[in-house]
PDB file of N, CA, C and O in Angstrom:
ATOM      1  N   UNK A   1      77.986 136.455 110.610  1.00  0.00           N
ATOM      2  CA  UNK A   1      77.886 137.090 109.315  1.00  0.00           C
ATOM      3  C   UNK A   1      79.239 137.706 108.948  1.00  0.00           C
ATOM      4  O   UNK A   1      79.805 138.541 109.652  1.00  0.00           O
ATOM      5  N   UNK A   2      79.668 137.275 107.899  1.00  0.00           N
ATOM      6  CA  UNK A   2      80.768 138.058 107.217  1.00  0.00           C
ATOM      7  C   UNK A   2      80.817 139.547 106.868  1.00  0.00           C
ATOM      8  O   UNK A   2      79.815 140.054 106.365  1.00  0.00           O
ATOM      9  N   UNK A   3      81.982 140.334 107.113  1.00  0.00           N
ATOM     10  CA  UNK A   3      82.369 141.658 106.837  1.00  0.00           C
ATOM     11  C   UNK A   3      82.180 142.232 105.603  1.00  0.00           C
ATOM     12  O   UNK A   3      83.367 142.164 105.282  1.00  0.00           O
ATOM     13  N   UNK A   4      81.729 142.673 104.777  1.00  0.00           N
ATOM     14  CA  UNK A   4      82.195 143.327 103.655  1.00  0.00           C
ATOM     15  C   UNK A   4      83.644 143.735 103.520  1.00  0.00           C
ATOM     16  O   UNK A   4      84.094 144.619 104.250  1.00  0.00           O
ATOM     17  N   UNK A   5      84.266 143.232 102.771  1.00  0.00           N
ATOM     18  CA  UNK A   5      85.710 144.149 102.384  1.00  0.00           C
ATOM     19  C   UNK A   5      85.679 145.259 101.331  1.00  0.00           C
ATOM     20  O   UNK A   5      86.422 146.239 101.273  1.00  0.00           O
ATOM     21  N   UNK A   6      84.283 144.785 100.186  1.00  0.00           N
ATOM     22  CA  UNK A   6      84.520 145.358  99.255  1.00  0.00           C
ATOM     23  C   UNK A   6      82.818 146.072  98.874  1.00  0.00           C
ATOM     24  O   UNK A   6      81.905 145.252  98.981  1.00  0.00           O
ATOM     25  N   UNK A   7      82.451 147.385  98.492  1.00  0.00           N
ATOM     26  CA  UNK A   7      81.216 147.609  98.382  1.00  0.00           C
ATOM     27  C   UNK A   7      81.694 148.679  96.681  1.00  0.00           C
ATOM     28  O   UNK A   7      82.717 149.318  96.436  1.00  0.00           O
ATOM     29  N   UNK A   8      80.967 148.547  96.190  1.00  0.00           N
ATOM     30  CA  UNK A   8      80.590 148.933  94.265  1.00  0.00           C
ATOM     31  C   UNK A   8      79.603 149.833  94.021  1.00  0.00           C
ATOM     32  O   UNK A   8      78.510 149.301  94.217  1.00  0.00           O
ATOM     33  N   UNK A   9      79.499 151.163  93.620  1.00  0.00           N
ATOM     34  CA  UNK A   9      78.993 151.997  93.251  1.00  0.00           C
ATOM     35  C   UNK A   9      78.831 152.399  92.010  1.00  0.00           C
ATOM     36  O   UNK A   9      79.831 152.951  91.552  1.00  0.00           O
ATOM     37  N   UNK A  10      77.869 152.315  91.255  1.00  0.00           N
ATOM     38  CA  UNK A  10      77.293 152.707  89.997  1.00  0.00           C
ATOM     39  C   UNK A  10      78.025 154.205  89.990  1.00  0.00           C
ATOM     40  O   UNK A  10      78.663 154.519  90.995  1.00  0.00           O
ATOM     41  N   UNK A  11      77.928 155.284  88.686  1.00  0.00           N
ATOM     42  CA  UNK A  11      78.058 156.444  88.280  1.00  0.00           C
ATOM     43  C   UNK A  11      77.109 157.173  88.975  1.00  0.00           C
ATOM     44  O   UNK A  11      77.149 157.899  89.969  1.00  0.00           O
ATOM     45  N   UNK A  12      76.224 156.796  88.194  1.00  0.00           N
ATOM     46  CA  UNK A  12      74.970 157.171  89.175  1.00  0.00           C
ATOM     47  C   UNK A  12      74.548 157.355  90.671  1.00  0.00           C
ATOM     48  O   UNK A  12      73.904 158.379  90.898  1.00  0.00           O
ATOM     49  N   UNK A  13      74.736 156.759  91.432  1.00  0.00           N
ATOM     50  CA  UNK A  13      74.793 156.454  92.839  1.00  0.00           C
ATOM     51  C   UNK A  13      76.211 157.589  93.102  1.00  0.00           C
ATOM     52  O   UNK A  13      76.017 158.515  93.891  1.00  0.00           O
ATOM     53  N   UNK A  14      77.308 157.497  92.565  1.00  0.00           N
ATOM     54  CA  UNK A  14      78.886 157.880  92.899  1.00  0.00           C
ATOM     55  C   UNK A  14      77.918 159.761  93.031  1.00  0.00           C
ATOM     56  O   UNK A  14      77.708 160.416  94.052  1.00  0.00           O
ATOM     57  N   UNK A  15      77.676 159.983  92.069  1.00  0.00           N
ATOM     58  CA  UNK A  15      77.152 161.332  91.721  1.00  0.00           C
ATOM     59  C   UNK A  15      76.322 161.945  92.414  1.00  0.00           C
ATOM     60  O   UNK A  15      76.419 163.121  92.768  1.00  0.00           O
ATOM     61  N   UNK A  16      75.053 160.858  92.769  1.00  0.00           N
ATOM     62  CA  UNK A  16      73.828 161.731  93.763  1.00  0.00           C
ATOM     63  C   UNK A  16      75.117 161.642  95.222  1.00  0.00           C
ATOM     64  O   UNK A  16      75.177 162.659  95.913  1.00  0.00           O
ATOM     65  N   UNK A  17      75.858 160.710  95.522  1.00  0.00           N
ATOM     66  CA  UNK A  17      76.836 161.036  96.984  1.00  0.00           C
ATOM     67  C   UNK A  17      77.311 162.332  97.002  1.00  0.00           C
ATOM     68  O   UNK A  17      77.260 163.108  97.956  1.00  0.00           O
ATOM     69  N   UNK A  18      77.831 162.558  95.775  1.00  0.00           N
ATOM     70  CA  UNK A  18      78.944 164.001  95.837  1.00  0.00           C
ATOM     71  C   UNK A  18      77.841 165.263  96.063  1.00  0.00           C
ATOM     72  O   UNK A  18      77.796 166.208  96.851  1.00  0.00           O
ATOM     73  N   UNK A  19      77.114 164.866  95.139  1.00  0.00           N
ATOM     74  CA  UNK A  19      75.871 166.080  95.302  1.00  0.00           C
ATOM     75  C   UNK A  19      75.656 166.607  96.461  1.00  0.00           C
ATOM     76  O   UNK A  19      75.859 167.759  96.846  1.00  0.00           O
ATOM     77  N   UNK A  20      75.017 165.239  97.281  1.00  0.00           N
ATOM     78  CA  UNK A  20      74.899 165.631  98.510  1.00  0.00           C
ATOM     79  C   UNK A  20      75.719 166.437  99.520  1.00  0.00           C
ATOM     80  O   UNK A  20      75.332 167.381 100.210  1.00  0.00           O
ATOM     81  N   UNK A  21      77.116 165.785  99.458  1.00  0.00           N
ATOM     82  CA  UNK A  21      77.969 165.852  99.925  1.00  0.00           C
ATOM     83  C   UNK A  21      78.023 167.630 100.146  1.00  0.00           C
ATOM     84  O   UNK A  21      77.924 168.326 101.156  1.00  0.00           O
ATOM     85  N   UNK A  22      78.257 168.006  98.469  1.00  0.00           N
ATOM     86  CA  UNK A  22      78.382 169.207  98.174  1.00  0.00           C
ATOM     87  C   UNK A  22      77.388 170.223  98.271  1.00  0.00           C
ATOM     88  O   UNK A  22      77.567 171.357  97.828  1.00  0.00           O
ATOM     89  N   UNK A  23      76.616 169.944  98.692  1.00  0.00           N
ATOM     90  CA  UNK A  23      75.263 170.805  98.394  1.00  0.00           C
ATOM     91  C   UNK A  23      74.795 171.469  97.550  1.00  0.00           C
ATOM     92  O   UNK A  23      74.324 172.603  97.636  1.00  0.00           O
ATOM     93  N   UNK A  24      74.916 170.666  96.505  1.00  0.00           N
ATOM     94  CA  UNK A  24      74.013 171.456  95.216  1.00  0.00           C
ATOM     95  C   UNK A  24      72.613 171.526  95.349  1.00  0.00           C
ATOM     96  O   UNK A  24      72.116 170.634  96.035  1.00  0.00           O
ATOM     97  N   UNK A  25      72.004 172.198  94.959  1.00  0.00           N
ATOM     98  CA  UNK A  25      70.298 172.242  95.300  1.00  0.00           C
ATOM     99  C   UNK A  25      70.280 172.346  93.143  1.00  0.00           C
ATOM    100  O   UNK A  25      69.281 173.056  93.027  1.00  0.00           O
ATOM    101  N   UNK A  26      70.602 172.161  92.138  1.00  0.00           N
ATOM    102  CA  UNK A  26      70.742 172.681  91.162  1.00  0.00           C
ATOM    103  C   UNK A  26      70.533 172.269  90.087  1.00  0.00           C
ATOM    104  O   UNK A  26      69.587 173.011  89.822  1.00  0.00           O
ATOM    105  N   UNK A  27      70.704 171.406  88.848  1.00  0.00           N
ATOM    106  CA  UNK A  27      71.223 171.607  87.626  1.00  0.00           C
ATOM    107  C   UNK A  27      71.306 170.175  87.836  1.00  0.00           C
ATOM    108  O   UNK A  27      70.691 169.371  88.537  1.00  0.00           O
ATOM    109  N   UNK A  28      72.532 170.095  86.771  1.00  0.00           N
ATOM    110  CA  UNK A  28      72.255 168.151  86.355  1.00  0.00           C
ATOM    111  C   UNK A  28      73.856 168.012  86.163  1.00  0.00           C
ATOM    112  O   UNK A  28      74.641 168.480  85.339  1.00  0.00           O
ATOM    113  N   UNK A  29      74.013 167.060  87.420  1.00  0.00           N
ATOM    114  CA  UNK A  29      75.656 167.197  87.331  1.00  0.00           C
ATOM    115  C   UNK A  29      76.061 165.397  87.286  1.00  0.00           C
ATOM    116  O   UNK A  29      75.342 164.535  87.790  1.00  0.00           O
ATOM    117  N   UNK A  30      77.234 165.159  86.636  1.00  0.00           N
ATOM    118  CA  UNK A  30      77.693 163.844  86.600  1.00  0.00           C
ATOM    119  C   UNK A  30      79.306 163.278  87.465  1.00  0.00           C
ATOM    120  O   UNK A  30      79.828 163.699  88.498  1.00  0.00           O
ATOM    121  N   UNK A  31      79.535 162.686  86.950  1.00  0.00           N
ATOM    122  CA  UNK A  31      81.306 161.797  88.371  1.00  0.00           C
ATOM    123  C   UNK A  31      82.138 162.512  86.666  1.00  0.00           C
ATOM    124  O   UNK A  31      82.102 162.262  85.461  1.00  0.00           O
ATOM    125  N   UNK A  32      82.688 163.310  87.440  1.00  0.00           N
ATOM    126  CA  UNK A  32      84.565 163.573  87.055  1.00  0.00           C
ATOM    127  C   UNK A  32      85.848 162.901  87.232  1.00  0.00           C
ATOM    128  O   UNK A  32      86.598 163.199  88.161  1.00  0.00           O
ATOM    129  N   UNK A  33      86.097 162.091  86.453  1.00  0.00           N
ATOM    130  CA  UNK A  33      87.139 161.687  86.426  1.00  0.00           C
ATOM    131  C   UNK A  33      88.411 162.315  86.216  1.00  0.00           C
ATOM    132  O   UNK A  33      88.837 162.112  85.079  1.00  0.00           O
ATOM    133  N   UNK A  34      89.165 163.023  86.955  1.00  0.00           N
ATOM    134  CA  UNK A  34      90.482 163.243  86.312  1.00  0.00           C
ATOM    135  C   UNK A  34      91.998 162.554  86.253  1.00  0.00           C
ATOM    136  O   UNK A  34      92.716 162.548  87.253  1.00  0.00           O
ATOM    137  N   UNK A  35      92.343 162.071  85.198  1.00  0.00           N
ATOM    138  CA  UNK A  35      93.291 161.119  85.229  1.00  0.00           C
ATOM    139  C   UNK A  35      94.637 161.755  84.324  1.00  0.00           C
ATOM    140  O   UNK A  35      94.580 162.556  83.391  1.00  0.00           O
ATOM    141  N   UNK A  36      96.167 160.948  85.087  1.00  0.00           N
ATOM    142  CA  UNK A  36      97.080 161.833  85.103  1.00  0.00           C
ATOM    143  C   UNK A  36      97.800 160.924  84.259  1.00  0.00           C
ATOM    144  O   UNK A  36      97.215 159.862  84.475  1.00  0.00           O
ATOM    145  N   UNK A  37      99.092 160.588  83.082  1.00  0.00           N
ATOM    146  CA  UNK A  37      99.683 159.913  82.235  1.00  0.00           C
ATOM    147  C   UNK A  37     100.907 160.586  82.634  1.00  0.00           C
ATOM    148  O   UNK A  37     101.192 161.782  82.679  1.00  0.00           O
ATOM    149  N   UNK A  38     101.746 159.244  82.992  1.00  0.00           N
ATOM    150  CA  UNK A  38     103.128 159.162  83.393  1.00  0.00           C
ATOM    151  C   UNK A  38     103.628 158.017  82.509  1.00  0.00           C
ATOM    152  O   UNK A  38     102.726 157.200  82.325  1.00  0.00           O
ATOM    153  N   UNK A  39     104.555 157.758  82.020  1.00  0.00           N
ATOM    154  CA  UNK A  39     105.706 156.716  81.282  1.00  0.00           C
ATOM    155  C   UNK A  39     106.840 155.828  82.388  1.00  0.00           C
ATOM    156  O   UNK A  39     107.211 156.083  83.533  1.00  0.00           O
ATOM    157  N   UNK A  40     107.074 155.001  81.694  1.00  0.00           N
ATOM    158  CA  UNK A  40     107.983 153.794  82.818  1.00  0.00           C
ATOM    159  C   UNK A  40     108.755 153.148  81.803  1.00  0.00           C
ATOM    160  O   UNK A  40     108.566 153.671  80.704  1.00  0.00           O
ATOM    161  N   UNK A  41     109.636 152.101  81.790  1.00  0.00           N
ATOM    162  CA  UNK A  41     109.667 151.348  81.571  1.00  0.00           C
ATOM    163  C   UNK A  41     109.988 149.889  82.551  1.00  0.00           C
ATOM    164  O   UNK A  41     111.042 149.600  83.118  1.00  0.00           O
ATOM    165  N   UNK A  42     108.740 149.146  82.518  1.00  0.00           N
ATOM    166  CA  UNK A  42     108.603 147.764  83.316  1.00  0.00           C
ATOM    167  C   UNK A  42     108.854 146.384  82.548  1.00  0.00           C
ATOM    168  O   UNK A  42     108.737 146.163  81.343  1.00  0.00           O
ATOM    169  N   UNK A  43     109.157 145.686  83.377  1.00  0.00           N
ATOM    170  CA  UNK A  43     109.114 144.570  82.758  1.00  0.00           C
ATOM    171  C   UNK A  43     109.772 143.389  83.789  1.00  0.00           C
ATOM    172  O   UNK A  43     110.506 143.811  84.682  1.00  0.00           O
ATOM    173  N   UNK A  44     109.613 142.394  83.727  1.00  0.00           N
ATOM    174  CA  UNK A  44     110.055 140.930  84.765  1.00  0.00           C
ATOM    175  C   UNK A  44     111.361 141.320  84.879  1.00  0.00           C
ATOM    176  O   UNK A  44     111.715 141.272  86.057  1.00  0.00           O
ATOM    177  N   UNK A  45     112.430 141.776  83.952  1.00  0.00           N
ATOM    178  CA  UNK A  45     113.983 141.923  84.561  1.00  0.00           C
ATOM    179  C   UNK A  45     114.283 142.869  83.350  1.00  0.00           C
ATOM    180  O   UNK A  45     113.591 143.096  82.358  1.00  0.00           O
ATOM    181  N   UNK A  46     115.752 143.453  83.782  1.00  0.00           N
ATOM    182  CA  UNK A  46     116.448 144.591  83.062  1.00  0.00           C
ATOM    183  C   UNK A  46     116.493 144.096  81.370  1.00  0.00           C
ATOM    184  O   UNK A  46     116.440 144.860  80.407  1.00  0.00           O
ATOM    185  N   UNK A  47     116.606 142.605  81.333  1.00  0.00           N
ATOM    186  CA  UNK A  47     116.926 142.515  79.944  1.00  0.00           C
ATOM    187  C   UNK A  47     115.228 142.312  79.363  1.00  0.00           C
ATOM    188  O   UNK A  47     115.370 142.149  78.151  1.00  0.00           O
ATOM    189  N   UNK A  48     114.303 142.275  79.559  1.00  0.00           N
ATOM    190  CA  UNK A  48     112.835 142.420  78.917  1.00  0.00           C
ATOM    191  C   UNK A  48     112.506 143.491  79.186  1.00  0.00           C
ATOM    192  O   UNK A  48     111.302 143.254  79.286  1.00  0.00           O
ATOM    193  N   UNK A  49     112.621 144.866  79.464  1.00  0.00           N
ATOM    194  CA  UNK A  49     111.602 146.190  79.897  1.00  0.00           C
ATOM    195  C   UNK A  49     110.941 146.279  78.686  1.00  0.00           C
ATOM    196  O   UNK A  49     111.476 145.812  77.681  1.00  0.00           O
ATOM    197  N   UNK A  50     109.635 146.917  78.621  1.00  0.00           N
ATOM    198  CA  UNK A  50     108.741 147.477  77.559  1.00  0.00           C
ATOM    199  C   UNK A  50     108.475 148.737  78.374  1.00  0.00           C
ATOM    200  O   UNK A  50     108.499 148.869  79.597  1.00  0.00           O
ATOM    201  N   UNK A  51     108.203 149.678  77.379  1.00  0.00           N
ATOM    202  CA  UNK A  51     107.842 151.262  77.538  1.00  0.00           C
ATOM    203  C   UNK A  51     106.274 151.131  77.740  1.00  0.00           C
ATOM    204  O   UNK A  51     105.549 150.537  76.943  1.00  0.00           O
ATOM    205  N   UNK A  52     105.756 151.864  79.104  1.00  0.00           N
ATOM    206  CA  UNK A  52     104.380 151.551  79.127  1.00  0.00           C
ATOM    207  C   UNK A  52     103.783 153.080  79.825  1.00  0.00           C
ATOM    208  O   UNK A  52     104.370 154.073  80.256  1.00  0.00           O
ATOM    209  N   UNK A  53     102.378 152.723  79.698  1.00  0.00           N
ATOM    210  CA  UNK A  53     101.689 154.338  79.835  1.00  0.00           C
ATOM    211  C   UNK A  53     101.190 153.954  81.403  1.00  0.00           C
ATOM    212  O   UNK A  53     100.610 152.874  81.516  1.00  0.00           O
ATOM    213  N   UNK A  54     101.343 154.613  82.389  1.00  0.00           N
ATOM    214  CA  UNK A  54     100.872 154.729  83.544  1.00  0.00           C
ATOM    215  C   UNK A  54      99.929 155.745  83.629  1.00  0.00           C
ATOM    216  O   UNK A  54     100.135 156.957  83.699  1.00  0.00           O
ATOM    217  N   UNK A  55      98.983 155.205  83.618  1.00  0.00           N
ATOM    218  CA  UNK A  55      97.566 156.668  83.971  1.00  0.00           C
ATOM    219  C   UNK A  55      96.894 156.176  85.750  1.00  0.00           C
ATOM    220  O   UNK A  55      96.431 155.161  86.270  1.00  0.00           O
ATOM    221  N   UNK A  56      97.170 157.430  86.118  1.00  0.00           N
ATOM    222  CA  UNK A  56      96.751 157.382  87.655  1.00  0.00           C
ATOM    223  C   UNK A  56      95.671 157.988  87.605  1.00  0.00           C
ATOM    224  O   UNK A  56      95.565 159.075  87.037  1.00  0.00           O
ATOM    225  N   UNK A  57      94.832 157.468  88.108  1.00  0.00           N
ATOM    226  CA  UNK A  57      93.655 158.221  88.423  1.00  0.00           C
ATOM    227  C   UNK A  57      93.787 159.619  89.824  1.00  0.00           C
ATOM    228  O   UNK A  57      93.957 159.184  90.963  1.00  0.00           O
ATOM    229  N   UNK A  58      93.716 160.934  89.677  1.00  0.00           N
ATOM    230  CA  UNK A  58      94.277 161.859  89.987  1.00  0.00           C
ATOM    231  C   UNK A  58      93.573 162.837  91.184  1.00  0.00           C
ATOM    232  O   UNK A  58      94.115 163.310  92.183  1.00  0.00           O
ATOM    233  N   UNK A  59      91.732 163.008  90.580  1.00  0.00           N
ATOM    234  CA  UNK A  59      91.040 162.941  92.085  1.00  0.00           C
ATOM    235  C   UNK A  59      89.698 162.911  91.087  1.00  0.00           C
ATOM    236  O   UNK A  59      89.682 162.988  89.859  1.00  0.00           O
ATOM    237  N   UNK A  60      88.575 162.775  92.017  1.00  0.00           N
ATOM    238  CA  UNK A  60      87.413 162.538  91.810  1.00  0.00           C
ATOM    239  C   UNK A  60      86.234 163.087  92.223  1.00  0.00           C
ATOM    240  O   UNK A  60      86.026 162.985  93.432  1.00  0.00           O
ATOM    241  N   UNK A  61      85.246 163.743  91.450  1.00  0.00           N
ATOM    242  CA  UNK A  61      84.846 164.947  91.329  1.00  0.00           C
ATOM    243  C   UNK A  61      83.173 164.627  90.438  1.00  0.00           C
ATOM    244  O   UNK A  61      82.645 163.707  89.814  1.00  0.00           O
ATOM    245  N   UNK A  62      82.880 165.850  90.819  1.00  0.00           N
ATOM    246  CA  UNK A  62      81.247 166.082  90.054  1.00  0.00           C
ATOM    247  C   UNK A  62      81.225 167.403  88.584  1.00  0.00           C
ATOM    248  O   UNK A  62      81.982 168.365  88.709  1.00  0.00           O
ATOM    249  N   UNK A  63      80.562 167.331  87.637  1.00  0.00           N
ATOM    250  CA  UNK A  63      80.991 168.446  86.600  1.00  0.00           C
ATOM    251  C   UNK A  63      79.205 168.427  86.431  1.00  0.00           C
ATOM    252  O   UNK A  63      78.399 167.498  86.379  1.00  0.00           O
ATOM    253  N   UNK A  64      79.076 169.722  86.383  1.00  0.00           N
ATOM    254  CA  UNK A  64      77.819 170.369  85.453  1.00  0.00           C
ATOM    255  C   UNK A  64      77.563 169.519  83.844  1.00  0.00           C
ATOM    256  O   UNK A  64      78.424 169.122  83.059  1.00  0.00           O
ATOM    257  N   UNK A  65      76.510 169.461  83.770  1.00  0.00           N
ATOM    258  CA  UNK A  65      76.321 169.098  81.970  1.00  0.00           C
ATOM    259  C   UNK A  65      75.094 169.676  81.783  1.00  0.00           C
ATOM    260  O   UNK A  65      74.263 169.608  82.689  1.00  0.00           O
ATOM    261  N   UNK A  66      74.698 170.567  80.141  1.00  0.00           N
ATOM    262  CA  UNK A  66      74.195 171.340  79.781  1.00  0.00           C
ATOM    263  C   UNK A  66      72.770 170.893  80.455  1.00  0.00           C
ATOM    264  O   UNK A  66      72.023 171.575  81.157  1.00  0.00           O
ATOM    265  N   UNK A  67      72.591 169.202  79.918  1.00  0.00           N
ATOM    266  CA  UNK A  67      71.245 168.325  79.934  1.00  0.00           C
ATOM    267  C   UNK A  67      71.471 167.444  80.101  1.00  0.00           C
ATOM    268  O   UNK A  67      72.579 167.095  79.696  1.00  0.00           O
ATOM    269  N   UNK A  68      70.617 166.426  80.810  1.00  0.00           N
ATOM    270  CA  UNK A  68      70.683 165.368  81.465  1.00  0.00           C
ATOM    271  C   UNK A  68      71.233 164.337  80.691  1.00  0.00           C
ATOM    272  O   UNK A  68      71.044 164.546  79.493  1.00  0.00           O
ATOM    273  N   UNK A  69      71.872 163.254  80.938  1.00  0.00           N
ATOM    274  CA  UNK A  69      72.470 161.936  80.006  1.00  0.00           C
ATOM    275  C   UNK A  69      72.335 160.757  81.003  1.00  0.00           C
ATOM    276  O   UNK A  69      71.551 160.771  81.952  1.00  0.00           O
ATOM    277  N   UNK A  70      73.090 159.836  80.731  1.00  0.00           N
ATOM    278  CA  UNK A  70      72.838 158.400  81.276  1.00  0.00           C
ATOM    279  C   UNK A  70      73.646 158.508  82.455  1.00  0.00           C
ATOM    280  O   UNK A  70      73.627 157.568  83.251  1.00  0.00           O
ATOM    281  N   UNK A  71      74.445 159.649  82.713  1.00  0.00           N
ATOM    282  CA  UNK A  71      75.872 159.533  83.843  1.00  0.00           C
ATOM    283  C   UNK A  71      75.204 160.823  84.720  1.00  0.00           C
ATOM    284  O   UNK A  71      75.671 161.162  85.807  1.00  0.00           O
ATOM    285  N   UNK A  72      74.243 161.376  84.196  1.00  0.00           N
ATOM    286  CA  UNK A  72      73.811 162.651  85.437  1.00  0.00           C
ATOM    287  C   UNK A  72      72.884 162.526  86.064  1.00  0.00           C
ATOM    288  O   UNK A  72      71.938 161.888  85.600  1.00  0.00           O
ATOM    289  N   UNK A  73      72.800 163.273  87.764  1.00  0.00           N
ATOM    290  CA  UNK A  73      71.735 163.244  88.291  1.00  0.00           C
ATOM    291  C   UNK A  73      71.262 164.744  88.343  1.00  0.00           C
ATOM    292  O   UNK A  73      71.964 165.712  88.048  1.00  0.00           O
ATOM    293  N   UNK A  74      70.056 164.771  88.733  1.00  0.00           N
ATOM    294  CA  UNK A  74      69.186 166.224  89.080  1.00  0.00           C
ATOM    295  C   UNK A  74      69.371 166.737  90.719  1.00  0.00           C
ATOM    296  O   UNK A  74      68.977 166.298  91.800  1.00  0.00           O
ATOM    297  N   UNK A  75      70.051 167.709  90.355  1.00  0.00           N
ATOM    298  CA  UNK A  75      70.432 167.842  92.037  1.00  0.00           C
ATOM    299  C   UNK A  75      68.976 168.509  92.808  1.00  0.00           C
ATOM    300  O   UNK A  75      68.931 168.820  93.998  1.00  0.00           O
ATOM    301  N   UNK A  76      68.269 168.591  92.206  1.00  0.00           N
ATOM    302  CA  UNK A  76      66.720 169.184  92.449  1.00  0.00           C
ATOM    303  C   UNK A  76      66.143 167.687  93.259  1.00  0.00           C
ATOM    304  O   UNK A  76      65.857 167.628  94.455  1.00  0.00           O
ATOM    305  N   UNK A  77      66.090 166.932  92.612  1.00  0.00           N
ATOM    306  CA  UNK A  77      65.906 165.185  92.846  1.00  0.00           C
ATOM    307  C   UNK A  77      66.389 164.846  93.926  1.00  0.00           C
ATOM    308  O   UNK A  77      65.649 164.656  94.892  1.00  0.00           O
ATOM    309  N   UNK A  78      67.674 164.701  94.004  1.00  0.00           N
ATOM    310  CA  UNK A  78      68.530 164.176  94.807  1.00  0.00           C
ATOM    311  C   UNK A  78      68.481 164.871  96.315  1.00  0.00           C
ATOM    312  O   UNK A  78      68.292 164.174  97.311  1.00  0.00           O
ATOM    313  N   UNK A  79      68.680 166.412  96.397  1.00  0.00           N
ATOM    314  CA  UNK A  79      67.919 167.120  97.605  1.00  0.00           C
ATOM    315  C   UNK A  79      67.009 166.883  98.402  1.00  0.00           C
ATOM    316  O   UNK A  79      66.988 166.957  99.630  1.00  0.00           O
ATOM    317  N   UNK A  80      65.555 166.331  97.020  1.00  0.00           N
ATOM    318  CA  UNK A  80      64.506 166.148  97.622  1.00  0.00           C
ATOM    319  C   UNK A  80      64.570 164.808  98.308  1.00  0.00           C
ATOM    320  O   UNK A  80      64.162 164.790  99.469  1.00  0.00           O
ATOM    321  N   UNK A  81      65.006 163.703  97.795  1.00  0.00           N
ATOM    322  CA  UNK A  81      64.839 162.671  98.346  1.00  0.00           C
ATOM    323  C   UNK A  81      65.817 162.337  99.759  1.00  0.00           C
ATOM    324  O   UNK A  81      65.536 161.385 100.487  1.00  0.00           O
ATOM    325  N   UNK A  82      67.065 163.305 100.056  1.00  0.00           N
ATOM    326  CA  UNK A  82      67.541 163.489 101.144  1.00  0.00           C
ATOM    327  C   UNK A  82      66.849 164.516 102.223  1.00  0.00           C
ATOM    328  O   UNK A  82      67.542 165.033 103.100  1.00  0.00           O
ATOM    329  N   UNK A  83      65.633 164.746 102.126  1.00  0.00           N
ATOM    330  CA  UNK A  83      65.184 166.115 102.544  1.00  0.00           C
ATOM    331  C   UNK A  83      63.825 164.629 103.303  1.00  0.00           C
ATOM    332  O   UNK A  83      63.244 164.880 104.358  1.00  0.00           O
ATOM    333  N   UNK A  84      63.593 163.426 102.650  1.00  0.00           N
ATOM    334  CA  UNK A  84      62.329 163.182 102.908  1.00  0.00           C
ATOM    335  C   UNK A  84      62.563 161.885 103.260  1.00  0.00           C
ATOM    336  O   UNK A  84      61.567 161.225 103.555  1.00  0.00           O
ATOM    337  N   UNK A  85      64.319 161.014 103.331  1.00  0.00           N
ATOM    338  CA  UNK A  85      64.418 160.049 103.850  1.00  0.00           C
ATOM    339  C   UNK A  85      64.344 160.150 105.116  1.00  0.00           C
ATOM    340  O   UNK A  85      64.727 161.098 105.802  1.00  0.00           O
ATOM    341  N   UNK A  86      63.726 158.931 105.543  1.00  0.00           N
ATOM    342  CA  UNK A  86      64.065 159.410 107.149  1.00  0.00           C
ATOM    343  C   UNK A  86      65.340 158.824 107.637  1.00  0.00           C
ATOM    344  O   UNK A  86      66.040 157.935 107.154  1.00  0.00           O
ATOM    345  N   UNK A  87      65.536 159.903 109.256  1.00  0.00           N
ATOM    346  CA  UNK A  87      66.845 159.700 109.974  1.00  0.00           C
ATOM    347  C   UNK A  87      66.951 158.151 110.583  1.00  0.00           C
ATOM    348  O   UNK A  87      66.018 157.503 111.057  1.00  0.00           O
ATOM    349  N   UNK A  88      68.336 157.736 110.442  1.00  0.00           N
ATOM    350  CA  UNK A  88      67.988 156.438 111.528  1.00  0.00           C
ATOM    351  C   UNK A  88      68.197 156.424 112.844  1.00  0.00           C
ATOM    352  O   UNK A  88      67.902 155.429 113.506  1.00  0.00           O
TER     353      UNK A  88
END
């Protein structure tokens, strides 16, 4: 059987991890993106450069939201169902 190199996480899924992670017992929190904008100029050689926007993604994080949306989980939820999976 082949290795995985590569595994893909929904918003959703990204969010109940951190939760956990973090121990919220709480509220309705979603994935934080914070991303950073730097300038360059690139291009194949000195005589083609174009001026371009470099946005780095900077670190990655969970944020509170008032009420639930399509990007939040219930950390009430998410507790419970780590509270009642079983161990392996």
């Amino acid at each position: 059987m082949a290795t995985p190199k590569q595994y893909s996480f929904g918003f959703k899924e990204l969010a109940e991890m951190l939760v956990r992670e973090a121990g919220v017992r709480e509220g309705h929190w979603g994935l934080l993106i914070r991303f950073g904008l730097s300038a360059s100029n690139i291009g194949p050689s000195d005589d083609d450069l174009r001026p371009a926007a470099i946005v780095p993604v900077m670190d990655v994080g969970i944020q509170q939201f008032d009420k639930p949306n399509s990007l939040t989980v219930d950390a009430a939820e998410v507790q419970k169902k780590t509270k009642s999976a079983p161990i392996p």
